[in-house]
C-alpha positions in Angstrom: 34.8 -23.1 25.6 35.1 -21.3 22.3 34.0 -24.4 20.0 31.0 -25.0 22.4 29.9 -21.1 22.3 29.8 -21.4 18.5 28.2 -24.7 18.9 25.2 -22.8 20.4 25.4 -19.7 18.8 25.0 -20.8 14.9 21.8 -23.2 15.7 20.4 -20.2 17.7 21.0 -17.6 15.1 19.6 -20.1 12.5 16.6 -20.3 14.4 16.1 -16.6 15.1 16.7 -15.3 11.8 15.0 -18.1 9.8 11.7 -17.9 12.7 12.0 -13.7 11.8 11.5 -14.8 7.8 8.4 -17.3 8.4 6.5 -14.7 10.4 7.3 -12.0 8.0 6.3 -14.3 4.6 3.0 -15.6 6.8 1.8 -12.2 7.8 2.3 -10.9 4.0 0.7 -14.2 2.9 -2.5 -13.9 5.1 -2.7 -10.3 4.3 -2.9 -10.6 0.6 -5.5 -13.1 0.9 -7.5 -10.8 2.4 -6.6 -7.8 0.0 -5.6 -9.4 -2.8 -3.2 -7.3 -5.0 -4.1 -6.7 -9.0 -2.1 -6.6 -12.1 -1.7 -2.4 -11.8 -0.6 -3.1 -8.9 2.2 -5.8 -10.3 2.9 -3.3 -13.3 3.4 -0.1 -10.6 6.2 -2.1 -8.8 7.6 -2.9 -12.5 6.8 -6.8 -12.9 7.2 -8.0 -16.6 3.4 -7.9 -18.2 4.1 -11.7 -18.9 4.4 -12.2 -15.4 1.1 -10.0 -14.6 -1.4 -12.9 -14.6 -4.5 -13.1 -12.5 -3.3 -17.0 -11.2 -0.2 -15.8 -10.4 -1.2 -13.0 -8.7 -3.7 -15.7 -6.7 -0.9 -17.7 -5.8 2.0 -15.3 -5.0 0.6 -15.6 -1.3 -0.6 -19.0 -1.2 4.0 -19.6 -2.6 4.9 -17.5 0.7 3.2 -19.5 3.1 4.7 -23.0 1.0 8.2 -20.9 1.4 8.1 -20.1 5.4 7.0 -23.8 5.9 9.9 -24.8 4.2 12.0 -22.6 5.7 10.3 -23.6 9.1 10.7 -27.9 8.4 13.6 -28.1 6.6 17.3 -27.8 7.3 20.4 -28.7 5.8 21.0 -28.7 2.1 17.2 -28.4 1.5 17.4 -26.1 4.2 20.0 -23.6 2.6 18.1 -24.2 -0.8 14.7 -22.6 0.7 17.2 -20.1 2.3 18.4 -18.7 -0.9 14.8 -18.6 -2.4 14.0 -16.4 0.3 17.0 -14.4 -0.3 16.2 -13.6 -4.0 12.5 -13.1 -2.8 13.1 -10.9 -0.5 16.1 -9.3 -2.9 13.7 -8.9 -5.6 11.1 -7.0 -3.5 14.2 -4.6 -2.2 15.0 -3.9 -5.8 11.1 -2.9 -6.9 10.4 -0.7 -4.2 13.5 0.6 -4.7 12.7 1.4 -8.6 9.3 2.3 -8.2 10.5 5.0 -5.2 12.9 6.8 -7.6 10.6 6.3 -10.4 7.5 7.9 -8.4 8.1 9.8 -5.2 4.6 9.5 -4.1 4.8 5.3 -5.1 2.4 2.6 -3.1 3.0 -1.2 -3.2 0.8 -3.5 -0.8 3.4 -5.6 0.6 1.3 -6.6 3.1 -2.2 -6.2 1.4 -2.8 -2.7 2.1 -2.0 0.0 -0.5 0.7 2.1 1.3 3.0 4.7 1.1 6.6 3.6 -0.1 8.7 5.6 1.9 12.2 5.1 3.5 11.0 3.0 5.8 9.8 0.7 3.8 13.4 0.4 2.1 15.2 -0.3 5.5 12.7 -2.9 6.3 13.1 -4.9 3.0 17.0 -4.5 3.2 16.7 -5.8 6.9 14.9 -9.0 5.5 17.1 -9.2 2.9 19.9 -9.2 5.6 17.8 -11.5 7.6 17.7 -14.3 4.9 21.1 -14.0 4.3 22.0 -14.9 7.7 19.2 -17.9 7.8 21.2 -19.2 4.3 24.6 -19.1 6.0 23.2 -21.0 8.9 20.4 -22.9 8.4 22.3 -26.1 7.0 23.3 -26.9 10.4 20.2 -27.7 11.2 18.5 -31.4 11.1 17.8 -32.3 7.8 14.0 -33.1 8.4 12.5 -30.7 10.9 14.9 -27.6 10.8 14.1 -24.8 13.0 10.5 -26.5 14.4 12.4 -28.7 16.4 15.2 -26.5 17.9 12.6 -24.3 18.7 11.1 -26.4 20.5 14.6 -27.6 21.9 15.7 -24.3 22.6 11.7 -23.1 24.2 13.0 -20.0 26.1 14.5 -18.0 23.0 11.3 -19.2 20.9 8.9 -17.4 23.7 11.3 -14.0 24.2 11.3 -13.8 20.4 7.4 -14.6 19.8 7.2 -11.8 23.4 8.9 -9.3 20.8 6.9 -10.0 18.6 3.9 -9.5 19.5 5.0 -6.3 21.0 6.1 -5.1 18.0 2.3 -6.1 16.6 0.6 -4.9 19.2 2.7 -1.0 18.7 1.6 -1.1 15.4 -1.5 -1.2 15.0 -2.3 0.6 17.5 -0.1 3.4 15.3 -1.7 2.1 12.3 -5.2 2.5 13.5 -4.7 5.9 14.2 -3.6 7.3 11.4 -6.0 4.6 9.3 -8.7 6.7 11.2 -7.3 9.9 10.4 -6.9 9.1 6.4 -10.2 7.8 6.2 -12.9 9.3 8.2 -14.5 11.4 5.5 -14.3 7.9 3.3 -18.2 7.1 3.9 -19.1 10.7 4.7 -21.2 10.6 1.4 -23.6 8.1 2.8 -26.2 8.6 5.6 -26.9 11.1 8.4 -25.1 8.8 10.9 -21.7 8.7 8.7 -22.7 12.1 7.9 -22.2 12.6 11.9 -18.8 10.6 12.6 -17.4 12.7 9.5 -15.3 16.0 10.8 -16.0 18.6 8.2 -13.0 21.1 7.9 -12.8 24.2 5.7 -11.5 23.2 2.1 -7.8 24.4 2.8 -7.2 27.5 0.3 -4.0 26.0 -1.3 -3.2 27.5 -4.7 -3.4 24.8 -7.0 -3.2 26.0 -11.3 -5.6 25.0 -14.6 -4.3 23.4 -17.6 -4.8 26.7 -19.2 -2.8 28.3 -16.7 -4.6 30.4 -15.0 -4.0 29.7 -10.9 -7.0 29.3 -8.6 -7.2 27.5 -4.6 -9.5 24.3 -4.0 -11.9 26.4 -2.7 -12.7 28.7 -5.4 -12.9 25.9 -7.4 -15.4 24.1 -5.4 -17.6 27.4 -4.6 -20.2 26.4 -7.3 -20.4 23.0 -7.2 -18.8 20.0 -6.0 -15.6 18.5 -6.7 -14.2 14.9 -6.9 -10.3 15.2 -7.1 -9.0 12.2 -8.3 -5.2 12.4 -7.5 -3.5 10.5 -10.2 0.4 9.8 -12.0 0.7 8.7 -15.5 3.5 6.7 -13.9 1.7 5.0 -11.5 0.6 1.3 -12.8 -2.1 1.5 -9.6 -3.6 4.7 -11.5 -4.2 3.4 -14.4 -8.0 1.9 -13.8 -9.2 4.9 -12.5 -7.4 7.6 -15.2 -9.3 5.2 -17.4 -12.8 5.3 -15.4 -12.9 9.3 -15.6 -15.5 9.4 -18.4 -17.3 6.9 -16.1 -17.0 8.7 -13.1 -18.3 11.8 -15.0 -20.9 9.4 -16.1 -22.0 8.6 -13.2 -22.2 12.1 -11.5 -23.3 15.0 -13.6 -23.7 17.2 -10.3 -19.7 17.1 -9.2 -17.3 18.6 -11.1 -14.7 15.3 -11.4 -11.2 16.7 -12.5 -7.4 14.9 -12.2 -5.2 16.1 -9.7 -1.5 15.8 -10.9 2.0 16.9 -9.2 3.3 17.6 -12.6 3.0 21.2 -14.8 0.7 20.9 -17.7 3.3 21.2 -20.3 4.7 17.8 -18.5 1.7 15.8 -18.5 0.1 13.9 -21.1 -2.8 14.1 -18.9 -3.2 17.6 -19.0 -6.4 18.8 -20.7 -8.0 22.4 -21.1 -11.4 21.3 -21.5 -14.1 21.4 -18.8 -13.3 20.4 -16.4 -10.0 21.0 -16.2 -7.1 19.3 -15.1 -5.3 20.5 -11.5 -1.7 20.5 -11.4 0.2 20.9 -8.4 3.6 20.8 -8.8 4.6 22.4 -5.9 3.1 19.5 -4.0 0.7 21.9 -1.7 -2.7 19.9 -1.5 -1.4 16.8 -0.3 -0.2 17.4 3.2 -3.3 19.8 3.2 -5.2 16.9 3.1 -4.0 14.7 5.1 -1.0 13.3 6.5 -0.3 10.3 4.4 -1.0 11.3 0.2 -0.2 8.5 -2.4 -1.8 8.0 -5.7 -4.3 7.4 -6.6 -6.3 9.1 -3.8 -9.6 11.0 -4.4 -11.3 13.6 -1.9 -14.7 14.9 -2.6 -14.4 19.1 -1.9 -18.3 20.1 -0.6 -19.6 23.6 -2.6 -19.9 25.1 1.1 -16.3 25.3 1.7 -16.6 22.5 3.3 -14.5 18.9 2.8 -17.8 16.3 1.9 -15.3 13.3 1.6 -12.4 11.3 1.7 -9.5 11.1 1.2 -9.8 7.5 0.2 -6.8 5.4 -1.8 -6.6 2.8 -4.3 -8.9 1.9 -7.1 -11.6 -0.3 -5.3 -12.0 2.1 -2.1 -12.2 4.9 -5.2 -15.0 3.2 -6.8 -16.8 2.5 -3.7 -16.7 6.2 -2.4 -18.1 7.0 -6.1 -20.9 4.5 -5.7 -21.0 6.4 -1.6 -21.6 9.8 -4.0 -24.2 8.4 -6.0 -26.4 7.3 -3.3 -26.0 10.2 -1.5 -27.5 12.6 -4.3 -30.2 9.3 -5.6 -31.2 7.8 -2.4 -29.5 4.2 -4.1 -26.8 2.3 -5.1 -25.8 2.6 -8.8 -26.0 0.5 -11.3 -23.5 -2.4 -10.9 -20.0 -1.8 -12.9 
């Protein structure tokens, strides 16, 4: 009775853990082909620069989906082989978000195309996989040689439909979470454009959070923004994904004369080699107040766009290409067109 339980028990948990891997490594795949990642991205999370290369950044996804079909077709000895690439995969993204959290509290990474939030969360859910592989090594080689997991799924049909059941549960719970606070982060991300966005935008009050100069004199958002507009450009000279937009400022500026576009850091200005005295100033808030005044999930970079009427005009909107895009959103706004193209 005992040998025949095991007998049934190793195949199945081959199956379940190894079937938990391929979904996981085909819903990041399919999600980084639609938002690809970029080489700030790759040097935020800590990647050697040799290894930041635009082809290999191309086909890091396209190498996930060739790794769950292997994982998926293969047992045995070429079965445990894909096993332990997964392992060290999913090892080595454990051990960046890991470095890149203690490194930078407010750190992003877009495991799964869109730039979020590394949090706790995100952690337990890479060890988990790790934890998951592990098992799929120990067990997948007693699987058939050619045709692995496929065919006991289809053998064993009634655990492959309660664990595709779960899920798409699981899917279904989160986007619906993920939708709602996507809609909360960024509703005021096209308020800049036309009467209609200008409609589905809530306006609050600019919250009056102190926040201090470079020079060292302390003021609140909305002082600051009672004579003119301001883009707040929420930045961390540790944050690889910064990077292209500390370096766009000028152009930013450039581009629109009428706002007053200043950095936003979480550091003091002695601490930052950011900090600047000249107009316009850089913010520092080291006491971390405008974020959560903001809105509910903050991560650099992140810009907001404060209206002179006390009013929020914008945002907040993360990552570099949905911060270029709510610039161009600025520009057309106060012209009446697009700008020029970059």
């Amino acid at each position: 009775m005992g040998t025949a339980l095991i007998a049934f028990l190793l195949p199945a948990t081959a199956m379940a853990s190894t079937l938990i891997l391929v979904g996981v490594l085909v819903a990041s795949a399919i999600a980084k082909l639609r938002t690809p990642d970029d080489a700030a991205g790759w040097e935020a999370l800590g990647i050697p620069a040799a290894l930041r290369r635009d082809w290999l950044i191309r086909l890091h996804p396209i190498a996930e989906l060739v790794l769950a079909a292997a994982l998926l077709l293969l047992g045995g000895v070429l079965g445990i082989a894909a096993a332990v690439v997964a392992v060290l995969l999913f090892a080595a993204y454990l051990v960046m978000v890991w470095r890149a959290k203690r490194q930078t509290p407010d750190a992003s990474c877009a495991c799964f195309g869109e730039r979020r939030r590394i949090t706790g969360r995100t952690l337990l859910r890479n060890g988990w996989l790790v934890l998951m592989a592990v098992v799929s090594a120990v067990t997948i080689g007693a699987l058939p040689l050619w045709g692995g997991v496929a065919t006991l799924a289809v053998v064993l049909w009634p655990w492959t439909l309660a664990l595709a059941a779960v899920a798409v549960t699981f899917v279904l719970v989160q986007e619906s979470g993920s939708a709602e606070v996507g809609d909360r982060a960024s509703a005021g991300a096209p308020a800049a454009g036309g009467e209609d966005e200008l409609e589905d935008y809530l306006r609050s009050r600019t919250p009056a959070v102190p926040v201090q100069l470079a020079d060292g004199q302390t003021t609140t958002l909305r002082m600051l923004s009672e004579r003119q507009p301001v883009l707040l450009l929420a930045v961390s000279e540790t944050c690889g994904s910064c990077t292209p937009v500390i370096e766009s400022i000028d152009e930013y500026r450039a581009l629109l004369p009428e706002v007053s576009v200043r950095f936003l850091l979480q550091s003091a200005p002695g601490d930052s080699r950011l900090a600047s005295t000249e107009e316009p100033q850089t913010l520092h808030d080291p006491n971390r107040y405008v974020g959560p005044s903001l809105a509910d999930h903050w991560f650099t970079p992140t810009a907001v766009l404060l209206g002179a009427d006390g009013l929020l005009a914008g945002g907040p909107v993360a990552g570099r290409s949905s911060i270029d895009e709510f610039v161009d959103d600025i520009y057309e706004s106060l012209h009446g067109e697009r700008p020029p193209a970059r």
